[in-house]
Backbone as numpy.savetxt, mean C-alpha at the origin, in Angstrom:
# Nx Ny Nz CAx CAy CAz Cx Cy Cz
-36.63 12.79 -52.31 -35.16 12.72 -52.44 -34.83 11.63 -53.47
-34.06 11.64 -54.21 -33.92 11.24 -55.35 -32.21 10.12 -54.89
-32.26 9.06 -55.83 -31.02 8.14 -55.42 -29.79 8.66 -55.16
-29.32 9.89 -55.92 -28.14 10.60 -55.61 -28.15 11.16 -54.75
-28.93 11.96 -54.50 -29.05 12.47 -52.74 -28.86 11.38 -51.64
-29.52 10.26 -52.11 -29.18 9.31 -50.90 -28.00 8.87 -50.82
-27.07 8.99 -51.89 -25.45 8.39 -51.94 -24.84 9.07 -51.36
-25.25 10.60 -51.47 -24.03 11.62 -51.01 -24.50 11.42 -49.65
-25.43 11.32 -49.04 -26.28 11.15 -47.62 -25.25 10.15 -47.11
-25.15 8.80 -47.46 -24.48 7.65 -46.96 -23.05 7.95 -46.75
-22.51 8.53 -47.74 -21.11 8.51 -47.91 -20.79 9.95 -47.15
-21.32 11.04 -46.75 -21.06 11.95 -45.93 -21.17 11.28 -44.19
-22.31 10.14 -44.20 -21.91 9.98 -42.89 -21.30 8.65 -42.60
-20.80 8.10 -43.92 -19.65 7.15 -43.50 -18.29 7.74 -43.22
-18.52 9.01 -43.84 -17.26 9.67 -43.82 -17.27 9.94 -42.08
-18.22 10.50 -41.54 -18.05 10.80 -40.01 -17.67 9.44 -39.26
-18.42 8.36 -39.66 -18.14 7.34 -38.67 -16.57 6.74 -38.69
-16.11 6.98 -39.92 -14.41 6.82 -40.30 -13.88 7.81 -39.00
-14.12 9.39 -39.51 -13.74 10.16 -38.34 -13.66 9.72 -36.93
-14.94 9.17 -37.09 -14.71 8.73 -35.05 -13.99 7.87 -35.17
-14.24 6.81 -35.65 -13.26 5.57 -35.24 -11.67 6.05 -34.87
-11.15 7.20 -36.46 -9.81 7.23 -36.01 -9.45 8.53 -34.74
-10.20 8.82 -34.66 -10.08 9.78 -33.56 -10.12 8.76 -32.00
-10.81 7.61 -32.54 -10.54 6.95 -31.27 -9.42 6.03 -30.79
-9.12 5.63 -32.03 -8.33 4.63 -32.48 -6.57 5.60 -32.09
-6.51 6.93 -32.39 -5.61 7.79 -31.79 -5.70 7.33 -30.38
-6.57 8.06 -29.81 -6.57 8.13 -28.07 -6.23 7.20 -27.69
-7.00 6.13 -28.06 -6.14 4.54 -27.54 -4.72 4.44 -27.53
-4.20 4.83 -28.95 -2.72 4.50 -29.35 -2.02 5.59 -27.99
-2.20 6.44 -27.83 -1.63 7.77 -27.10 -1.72 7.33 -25.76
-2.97 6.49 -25.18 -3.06 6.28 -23.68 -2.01 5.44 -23.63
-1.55 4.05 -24.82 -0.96 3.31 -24.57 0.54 3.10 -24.17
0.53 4.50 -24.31 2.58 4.68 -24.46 2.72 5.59 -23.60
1.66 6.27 -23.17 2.12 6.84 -21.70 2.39 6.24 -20.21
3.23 7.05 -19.89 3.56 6.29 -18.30 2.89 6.58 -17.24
1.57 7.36 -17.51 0.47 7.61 -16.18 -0.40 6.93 -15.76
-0.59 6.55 -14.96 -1.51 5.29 -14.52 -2.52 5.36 -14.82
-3.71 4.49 -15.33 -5.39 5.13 -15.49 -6.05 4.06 -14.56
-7.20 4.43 -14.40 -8.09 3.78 -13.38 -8.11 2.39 -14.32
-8.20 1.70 -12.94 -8.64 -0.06 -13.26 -7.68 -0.76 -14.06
-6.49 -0.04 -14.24 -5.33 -0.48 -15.30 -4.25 -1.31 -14.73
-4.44 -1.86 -13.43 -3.36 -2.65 -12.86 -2.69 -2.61 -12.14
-1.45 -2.96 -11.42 -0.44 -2.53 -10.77 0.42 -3.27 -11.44
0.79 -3.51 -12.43 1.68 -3.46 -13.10 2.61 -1.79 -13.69
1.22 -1.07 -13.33 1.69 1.01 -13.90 2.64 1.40 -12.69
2.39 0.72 -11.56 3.65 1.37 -10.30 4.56 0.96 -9.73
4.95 1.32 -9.18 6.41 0.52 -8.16 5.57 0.05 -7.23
5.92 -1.44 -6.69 5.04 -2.10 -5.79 5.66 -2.70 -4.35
7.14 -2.83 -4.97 8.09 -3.65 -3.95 8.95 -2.14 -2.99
9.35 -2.48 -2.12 10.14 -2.17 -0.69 10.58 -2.64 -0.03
11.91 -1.81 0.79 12.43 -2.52 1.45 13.20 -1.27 2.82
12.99 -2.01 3.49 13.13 -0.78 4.90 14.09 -1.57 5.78
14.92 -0.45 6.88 15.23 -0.88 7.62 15.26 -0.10 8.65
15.39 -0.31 9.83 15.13 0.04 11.50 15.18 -0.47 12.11
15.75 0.88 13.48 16.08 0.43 14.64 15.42 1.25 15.48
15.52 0.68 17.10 14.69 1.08 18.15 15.19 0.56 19.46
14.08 0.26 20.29 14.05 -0.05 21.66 12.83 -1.50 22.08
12.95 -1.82 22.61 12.03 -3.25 22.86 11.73 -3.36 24.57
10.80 -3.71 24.98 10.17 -3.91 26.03 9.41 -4.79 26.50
9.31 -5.25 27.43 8.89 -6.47 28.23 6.83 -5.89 27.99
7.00 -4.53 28.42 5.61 -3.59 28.40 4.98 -3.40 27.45
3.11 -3.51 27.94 2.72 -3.71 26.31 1.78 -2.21 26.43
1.54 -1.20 24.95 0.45 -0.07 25.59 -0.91 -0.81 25.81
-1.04 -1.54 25.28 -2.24 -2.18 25.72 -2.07 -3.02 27.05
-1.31 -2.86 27.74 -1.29 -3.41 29.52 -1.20 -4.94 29.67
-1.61 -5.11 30.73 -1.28 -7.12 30.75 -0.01 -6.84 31.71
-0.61 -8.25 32.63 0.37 -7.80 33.72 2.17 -8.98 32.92
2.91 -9.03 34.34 4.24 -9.83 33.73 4.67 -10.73 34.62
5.72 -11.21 34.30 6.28 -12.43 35.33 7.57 -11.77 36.51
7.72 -10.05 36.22 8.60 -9.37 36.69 8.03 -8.24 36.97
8.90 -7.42 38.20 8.12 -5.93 38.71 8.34 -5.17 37.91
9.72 -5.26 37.15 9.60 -4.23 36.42 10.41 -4.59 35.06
10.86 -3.45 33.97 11.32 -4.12 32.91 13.25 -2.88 32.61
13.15 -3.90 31.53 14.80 -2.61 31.39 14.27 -2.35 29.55
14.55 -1.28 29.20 14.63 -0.88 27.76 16.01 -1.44 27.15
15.96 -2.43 25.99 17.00 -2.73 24.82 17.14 -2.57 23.81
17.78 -2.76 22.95 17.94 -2.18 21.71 17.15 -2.94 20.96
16.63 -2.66 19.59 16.28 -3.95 18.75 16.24 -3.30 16.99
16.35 -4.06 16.53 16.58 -3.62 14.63 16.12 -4.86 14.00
15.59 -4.12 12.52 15.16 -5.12 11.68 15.18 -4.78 10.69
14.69 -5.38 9.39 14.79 -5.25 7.99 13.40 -5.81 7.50
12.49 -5.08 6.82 11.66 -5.90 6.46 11.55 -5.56 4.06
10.69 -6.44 3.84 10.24 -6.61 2.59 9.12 -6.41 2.33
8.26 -5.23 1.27 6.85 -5.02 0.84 6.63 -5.51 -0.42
5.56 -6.12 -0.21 4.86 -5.59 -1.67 3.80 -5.57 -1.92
3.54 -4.23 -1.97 1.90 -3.91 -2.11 1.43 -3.94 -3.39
0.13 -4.59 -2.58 -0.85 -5.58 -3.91 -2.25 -4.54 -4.10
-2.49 -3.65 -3.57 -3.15 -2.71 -3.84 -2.94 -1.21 -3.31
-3.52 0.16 -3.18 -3.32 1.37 -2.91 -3.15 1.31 -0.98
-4.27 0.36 -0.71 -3.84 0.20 0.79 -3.94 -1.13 1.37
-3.64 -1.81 0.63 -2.79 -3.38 1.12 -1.49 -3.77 0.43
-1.09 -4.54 1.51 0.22 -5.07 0.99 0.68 -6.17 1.82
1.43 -7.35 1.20 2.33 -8.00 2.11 3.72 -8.16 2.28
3.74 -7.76 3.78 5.45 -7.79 4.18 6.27 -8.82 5.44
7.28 -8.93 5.00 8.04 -9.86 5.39 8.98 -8.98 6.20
8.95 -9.49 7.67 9.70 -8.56 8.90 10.95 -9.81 9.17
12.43 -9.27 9.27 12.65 -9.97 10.19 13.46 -9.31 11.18
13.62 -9.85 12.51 13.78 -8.47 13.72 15.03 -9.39 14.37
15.86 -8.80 15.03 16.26 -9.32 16.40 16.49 -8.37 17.15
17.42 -8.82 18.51 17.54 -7.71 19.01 17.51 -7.95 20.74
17.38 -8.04 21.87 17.12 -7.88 23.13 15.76 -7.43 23.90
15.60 -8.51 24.86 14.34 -7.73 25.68 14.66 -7.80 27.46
14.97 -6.73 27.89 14.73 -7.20 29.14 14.05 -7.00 30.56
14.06 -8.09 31.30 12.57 -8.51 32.66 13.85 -8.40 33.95
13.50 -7.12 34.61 13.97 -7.16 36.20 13.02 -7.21 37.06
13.99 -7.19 38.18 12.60 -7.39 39.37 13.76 -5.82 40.33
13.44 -4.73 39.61 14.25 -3.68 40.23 12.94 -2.73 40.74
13.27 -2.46 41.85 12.38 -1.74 43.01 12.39 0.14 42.28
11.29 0.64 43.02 11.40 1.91 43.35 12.86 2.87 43.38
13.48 1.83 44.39 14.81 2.37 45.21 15.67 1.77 44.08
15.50 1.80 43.07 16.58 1.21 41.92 17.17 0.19 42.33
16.58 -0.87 43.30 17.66 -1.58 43.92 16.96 -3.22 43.04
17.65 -3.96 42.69 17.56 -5.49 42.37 16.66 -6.60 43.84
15.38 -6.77 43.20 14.98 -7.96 44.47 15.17 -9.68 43.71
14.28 -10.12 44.28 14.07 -11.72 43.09 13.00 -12.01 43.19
12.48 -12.45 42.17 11.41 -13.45 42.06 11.66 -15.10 41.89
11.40 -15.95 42.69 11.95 -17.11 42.31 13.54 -17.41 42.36
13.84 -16.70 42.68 15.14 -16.91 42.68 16.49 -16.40 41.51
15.28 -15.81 40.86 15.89 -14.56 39.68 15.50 -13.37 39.39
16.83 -12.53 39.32 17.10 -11.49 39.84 16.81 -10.05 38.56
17.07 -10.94 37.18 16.48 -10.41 35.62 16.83 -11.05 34.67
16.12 -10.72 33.64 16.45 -12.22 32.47 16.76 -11.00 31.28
18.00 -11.19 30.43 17.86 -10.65 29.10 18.08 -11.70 27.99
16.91 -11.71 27.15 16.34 -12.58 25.96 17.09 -11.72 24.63
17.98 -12.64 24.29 18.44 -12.26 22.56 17.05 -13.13 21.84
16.74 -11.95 20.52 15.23 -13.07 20.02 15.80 -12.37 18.26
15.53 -13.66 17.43 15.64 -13.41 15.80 13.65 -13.96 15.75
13.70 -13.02 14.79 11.81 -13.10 14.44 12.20 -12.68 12.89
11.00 -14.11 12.56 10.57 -13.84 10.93 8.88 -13.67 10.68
8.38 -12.68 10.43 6.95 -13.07 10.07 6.81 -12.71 9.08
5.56 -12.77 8.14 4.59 -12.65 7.39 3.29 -11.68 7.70
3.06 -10.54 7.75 2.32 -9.93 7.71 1.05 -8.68 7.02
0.18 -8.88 6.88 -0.67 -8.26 6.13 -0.78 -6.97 7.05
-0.60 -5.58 5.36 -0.57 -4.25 6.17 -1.41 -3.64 5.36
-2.58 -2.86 6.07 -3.30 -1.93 5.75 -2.98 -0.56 5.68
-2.83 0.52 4.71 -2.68 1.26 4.80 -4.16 2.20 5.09
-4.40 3.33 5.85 -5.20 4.27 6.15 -4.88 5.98 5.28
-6.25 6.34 4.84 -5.97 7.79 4.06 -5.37 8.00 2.73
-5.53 6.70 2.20 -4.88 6.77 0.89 -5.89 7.60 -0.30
-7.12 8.00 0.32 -7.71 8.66 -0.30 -8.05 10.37 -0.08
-7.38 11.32 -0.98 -7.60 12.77 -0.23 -7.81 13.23 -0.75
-8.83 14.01 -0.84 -9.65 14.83 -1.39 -9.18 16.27 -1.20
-8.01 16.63 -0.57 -7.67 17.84 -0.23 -6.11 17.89 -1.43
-5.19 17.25 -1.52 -4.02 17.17 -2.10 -4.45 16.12 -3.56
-2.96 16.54 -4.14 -2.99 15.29 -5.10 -2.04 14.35 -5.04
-1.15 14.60 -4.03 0.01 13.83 -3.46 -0.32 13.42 -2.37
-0.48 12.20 -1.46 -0.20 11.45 -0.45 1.39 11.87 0.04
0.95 12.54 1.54 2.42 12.81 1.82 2.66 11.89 3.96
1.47 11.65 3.70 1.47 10.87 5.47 0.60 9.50 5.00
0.85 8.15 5.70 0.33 7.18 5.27 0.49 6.67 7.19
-1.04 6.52 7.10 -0.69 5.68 8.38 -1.20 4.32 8.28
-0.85 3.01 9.05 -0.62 2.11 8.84 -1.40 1.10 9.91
-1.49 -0.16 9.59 -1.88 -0.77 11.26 -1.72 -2.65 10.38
-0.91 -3.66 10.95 -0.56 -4.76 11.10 -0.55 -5.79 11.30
-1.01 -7.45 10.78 -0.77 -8.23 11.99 -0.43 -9.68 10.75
0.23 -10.27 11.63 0.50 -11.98 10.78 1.10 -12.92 12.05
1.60 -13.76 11.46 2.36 -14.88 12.06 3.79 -15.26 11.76
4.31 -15.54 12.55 5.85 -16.06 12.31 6.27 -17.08 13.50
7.86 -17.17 12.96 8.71 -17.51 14.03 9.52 -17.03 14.86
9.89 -17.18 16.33 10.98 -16.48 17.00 11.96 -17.98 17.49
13.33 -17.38 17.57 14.53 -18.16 17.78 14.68 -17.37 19.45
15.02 -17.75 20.07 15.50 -16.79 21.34 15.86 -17.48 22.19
17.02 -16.97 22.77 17.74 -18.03 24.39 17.41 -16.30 25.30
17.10 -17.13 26.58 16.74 -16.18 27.83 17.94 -16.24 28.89
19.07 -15.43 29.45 19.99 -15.51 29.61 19.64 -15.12 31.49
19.78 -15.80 32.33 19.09 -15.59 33.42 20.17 -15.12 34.65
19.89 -13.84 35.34 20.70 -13.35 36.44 20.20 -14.04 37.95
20.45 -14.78 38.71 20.00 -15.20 40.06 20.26 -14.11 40.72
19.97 -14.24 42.21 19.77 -13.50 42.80 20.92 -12.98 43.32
21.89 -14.13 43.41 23.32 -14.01 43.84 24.36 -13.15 42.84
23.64 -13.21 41.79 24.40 -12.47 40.77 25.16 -12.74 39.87
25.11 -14.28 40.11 25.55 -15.28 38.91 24.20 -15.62 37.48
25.24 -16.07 36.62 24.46 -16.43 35.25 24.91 -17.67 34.82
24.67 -18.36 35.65 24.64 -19.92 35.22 24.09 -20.97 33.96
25.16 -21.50 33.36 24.81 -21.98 32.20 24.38 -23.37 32.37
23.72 -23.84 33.37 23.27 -25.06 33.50 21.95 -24.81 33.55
20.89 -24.30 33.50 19.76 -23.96 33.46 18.55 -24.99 32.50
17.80 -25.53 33.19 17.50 -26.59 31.95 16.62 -25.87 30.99
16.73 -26.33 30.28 16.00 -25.95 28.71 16.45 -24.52 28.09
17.48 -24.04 28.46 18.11 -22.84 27.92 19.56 -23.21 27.87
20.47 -23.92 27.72 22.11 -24.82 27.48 22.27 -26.08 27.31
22.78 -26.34 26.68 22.95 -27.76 26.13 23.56 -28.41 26.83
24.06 -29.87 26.91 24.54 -30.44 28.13 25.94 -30.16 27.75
26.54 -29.27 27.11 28.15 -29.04 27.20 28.13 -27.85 27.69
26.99 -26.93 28.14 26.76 -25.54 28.41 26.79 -25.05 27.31
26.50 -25.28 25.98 26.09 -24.07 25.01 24.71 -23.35 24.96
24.75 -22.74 24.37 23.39 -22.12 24.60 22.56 -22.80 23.60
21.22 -23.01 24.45 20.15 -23.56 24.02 18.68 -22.47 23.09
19.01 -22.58 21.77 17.99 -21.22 21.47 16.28 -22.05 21.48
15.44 -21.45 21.51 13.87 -22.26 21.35 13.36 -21.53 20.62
12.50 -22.26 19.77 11.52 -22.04 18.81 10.44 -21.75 18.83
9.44 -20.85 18.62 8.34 -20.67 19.32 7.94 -19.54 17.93
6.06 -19.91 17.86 5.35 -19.31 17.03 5.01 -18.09 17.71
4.56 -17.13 16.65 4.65 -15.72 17.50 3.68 -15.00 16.37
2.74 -14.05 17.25 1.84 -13.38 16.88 2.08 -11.65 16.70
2.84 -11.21 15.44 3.05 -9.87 15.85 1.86 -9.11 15.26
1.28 -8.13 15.98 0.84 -6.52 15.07 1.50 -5.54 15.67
0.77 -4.55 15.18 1.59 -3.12 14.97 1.04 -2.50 14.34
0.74 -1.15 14.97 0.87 0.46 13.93 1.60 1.09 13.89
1.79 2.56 12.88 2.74 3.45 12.71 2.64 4.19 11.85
3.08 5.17 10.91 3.09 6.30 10.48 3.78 6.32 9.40
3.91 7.06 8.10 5.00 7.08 7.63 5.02 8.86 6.46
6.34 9.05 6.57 6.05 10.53 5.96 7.01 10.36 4.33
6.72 10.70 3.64 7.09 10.28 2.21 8.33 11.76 2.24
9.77 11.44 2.35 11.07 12.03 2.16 10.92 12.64 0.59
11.04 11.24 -0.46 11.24 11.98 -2.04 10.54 10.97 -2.53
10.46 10.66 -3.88 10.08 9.98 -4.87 10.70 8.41 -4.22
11.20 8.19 -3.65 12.17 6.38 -3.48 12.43 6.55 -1.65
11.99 7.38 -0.80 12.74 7.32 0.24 11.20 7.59 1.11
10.93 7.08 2.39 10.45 7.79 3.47 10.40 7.12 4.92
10.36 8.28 5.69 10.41 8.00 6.83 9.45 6.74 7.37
9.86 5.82 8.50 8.50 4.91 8.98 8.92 4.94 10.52
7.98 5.22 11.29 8.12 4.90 12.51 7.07 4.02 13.16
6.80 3.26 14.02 6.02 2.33 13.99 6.36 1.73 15.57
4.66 1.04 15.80 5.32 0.52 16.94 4.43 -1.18 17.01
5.53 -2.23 17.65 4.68 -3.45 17.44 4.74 -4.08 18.53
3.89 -4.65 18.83 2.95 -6.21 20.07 3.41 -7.50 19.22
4.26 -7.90 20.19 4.43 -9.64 19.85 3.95 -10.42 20.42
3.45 -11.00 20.50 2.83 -11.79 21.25 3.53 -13.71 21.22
4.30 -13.98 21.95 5.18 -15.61 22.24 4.00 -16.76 22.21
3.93 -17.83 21.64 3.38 -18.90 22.27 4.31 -19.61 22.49
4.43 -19.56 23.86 5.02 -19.77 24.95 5.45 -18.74 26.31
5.59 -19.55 27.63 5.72 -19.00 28.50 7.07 -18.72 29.50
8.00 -19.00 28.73 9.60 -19.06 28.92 10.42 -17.97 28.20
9.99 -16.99 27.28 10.09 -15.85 26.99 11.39 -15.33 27.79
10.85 -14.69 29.54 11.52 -14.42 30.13 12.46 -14.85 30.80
12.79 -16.29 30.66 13.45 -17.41 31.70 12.55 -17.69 32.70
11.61 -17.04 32.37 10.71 -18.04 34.06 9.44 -18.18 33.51
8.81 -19.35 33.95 7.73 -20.15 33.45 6.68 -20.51 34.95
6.01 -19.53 34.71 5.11 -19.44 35.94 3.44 -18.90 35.65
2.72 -19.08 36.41 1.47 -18.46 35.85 0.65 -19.26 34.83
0.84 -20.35 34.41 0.24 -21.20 33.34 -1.27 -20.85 33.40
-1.75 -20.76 32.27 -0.77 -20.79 31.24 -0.90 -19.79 30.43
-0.52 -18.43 30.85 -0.28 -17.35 30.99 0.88 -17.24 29.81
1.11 -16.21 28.09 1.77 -16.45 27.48 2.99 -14.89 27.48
4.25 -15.03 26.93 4.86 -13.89 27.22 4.82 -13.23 25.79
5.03 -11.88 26.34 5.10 -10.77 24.62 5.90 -10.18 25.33
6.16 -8.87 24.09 7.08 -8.08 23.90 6.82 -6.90 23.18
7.41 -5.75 23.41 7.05 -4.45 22.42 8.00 -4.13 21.74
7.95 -3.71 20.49 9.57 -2.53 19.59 8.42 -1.44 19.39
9.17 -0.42 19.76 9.08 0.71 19.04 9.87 0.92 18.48
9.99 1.88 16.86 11.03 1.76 16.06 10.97 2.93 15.04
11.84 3.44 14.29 11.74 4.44 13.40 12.89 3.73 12.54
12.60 4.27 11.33 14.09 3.79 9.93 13.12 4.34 8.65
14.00 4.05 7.42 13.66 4.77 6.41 13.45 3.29 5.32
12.56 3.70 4.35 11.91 2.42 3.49 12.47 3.26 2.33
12.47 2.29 1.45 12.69 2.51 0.08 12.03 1.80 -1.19
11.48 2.18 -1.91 11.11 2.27 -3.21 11.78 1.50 -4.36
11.23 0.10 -4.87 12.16 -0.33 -6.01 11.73 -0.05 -6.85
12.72 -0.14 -8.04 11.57 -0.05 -9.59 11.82 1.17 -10.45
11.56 1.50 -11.69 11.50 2.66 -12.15 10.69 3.80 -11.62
11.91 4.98 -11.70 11.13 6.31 -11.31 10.05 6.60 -12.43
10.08 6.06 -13.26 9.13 6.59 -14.16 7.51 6.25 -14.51
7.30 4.94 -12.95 6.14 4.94 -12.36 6.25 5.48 -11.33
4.84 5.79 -11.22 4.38 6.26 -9.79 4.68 5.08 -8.40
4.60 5.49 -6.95 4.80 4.82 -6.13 3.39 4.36 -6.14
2.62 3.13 -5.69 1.57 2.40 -5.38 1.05 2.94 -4.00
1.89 3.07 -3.14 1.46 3.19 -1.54 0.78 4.97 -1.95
2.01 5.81 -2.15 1.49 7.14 -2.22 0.46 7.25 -3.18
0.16 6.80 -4.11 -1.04 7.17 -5.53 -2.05 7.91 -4.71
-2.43 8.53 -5.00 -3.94 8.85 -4.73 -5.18 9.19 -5.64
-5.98 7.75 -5.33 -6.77 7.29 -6.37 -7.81 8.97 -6.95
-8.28 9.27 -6.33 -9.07 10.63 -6.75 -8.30 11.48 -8.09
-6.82 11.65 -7.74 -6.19 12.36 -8.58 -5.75 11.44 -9.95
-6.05 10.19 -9.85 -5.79 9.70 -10.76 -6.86 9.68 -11.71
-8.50 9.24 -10.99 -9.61 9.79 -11.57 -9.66 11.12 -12.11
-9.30 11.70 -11.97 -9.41 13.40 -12.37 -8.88 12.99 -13.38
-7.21 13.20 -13.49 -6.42 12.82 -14.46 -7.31 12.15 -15.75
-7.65 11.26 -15.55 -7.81 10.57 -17.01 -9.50 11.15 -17.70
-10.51 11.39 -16.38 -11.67 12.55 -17.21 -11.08 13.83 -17.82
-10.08 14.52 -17.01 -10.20 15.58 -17.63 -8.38 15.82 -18.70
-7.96 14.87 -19.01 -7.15 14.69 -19.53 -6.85 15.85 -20.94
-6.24 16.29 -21.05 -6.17 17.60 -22.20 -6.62 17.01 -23.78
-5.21 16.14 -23.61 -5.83 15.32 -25.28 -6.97 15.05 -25.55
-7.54 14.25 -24.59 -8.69 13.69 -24.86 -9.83 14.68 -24.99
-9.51 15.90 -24.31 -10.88 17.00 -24.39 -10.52 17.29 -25.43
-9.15 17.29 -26.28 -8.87 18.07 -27.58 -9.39 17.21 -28.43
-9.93 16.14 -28.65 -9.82 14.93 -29.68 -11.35 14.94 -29.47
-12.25 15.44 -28.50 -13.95 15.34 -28.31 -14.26 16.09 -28.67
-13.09 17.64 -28.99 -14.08 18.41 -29.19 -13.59 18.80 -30.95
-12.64 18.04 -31.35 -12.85 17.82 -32.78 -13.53 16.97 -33.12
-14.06 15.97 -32.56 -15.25 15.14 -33.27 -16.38 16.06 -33.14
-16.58 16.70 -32.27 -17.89 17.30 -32.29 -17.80 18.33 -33.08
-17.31 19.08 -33.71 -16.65 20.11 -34.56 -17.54 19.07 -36.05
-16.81 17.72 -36.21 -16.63 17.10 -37.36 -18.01 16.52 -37.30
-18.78 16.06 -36.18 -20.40 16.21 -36.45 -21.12 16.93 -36.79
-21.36 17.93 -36.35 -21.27 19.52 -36.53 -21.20 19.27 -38.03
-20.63 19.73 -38.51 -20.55 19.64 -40.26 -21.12 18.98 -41.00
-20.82 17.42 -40.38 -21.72 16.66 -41.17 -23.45 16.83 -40.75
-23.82 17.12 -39.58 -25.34 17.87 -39.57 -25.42 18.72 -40.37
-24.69 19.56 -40.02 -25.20 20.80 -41.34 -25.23 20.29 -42.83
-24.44 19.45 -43.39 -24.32 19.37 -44.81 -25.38 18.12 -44.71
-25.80 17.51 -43.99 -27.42 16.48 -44.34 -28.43 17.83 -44.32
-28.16 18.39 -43.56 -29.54 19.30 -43.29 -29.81 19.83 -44.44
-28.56 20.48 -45.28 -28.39 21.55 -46.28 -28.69 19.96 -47.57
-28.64 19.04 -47.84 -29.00 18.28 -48.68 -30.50 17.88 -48.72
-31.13 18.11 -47.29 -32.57 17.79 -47.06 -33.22 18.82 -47.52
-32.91 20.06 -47.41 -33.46 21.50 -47.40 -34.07 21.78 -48.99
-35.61 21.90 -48.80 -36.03 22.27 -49.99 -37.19 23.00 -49.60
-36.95 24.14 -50.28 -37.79 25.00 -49.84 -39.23 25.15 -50.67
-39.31 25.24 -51.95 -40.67 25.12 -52.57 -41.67 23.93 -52.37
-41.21 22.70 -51.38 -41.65 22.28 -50.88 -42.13 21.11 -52.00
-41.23 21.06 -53.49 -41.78 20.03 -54.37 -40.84 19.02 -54.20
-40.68 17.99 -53.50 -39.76 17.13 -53.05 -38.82 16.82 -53.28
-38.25 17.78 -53.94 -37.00 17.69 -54.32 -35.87 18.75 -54.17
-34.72 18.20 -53.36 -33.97 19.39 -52.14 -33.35 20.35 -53.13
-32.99 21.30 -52.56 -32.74 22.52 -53.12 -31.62 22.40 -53.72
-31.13 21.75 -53.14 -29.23 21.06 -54.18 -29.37 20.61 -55.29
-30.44 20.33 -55.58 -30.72 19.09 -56.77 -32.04 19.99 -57.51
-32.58 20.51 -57.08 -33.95 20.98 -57.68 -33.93 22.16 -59.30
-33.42 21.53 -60.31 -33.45 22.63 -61.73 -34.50 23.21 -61.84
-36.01 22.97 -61.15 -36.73 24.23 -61.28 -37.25 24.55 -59.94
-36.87 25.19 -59.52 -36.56 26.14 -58.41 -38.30 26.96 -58.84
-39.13 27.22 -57.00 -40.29 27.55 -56.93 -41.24 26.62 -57.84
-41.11 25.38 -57.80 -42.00 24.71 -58.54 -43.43 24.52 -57.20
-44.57 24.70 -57.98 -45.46 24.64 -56.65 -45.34 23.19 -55.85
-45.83 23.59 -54.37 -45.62 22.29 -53.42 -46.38 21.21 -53.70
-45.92 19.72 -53.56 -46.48 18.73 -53.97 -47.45 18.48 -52.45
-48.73 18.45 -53.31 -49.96 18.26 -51.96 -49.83 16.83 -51.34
């Protein structure tokens, strides 16, 4: 092969390596301005924050059992508002805060009122703030490409505010009670650290909206919960069950974080259209440039010099 053959050699496959670069140098530019999430790219690509609210019922009763300071209990109302923000596909941290009623009778079989101690039922107004870390479950499905059920499970620490408002047996509610009224008779609220978890469910409504129903274990440190302080040192809880609807901040024009489902996002970016269109013109544009080295190498009389270049053609082969 002679020096000119080797120029056109160099410069045919600098010409390909130009090709790739800008063929790559495209795809990059093109991934960059789209709004679809790609693997390992952040959560900065989705909506991350939420905000929900709900209401329910609250109970002295826990499903996990544990006995009480009363025979039996009354169902109350209770509501809350909480704050998300999930820091990955199935974690997140949220900020609950609840109030609402709980209440402890000592009501018989015969629906009838007995006492314990000399009280007859206690209903607790309680404000709760916690901090809690939430796991989401099934964020991965191999059957859909949409996440449309997310189930959930809970737990952190906070504070509860709560005065315990106490019925005697006589049927009075006396505001002299120590450590629950102040010495003018106002009400005395107490402070107390509190252990909530919780699971629950949630079904995705639209793009910004879905259902959550959920149910949570509080757990008091402390034993005055109910107005009565007995059993030491035995601590009091509480249950909500609850349903309400969460919402979605942020542009619609990311995806939600909780719903993503990582598989479909993997798919997405292997089998992405452009990108198969842009591989299989480079390979097209290799392709060519093989053939035109091959066709510059190619000499057939076998006197070393390629057939592109060779002015005497069938010269015998060089031994």
């Amino acid at each position: 092969m002679n020096y000119s053959t080797l120029k056109k050699t160099v410069a045919l496959s600098f010409v390909a390596a130009m090709g790739f670069g800008v063929a790559n140098a495209q795809t990059t530019t093109e991934a960059s301005g789209t709004s679809t999430p790609k693997v390992f790219g952040g959560t900065g690509q989705y909506r991350t924050w939420y905000v929900g609210f709900n209401v329910g019922a609250t109970s002295p009763a826990l499903a996990t059992g544990g006995s009480q300071d009363y025979k039996s209990h009354d169902i109350k109302p209770g509501f809350g508002i909480n704050v998300r923000k999930q820091i990955a596909h199935s974690f997140g941290l949220q900020l609950d805060v609840q109030g609402g009623w709980v209440g402890f009778s000592n009501r018989t079989n015969a629906n009838e009122f007995g006492s314990r101690d000399g009280v007859k039922a206690t209903k607790t107004f309680y404000q709760t703030a916690s901090l809690s870390g939430v796991a989401n479950f099934l964020t991965i499905d191999f059957l859909h490409r949409k996440n449309s059920v997310n189930f959930f499970a809970k737990a952190g620490a906070g504070l509860a505010n709560y005065h315990p408002e106490r019925q005697l047996a006589d049927g009075t509610t006396p505001n002299t009670t120590a450590n629950f009224y102040e010495a003018d008779g106002s009400k005395h609220y107490i402070k107390e650290l509190i252990i909530p978890v919780g699971v629950g469910v949630k079904f995705r409504l639209s793009d910004v909206t879905a259902l959550n129903l959920g149910y949570d274990q509080t757990f008091v440190n402390g034993d005055n919960f109910d107005g009565l302080n007995r059993a030491y040192p035995t601590k009091d809880r509480y249950s909500y069950a609850y349903g309400g609807l969460e919402f979605t901040l942020g542009s619609k024009a990311k995806q939600d974080l909780q719903w993503a489902n990582p598989v479909a996002l993997m798919y997405d970016e292997l089998y992405d259209a452009e990108l198969r269109k842009e591989v299989a013109a480079l390979k097209g544009r290799v392709a060519n440039v093989e053939t035109a080295v091959n066709d510059l190498k190619k000499d057939s009389d076998g006197d070393g010099v390629s057939d592109q270049f060779d002015k005497c053609p069938n010269t015998p082969a060089v031994l």
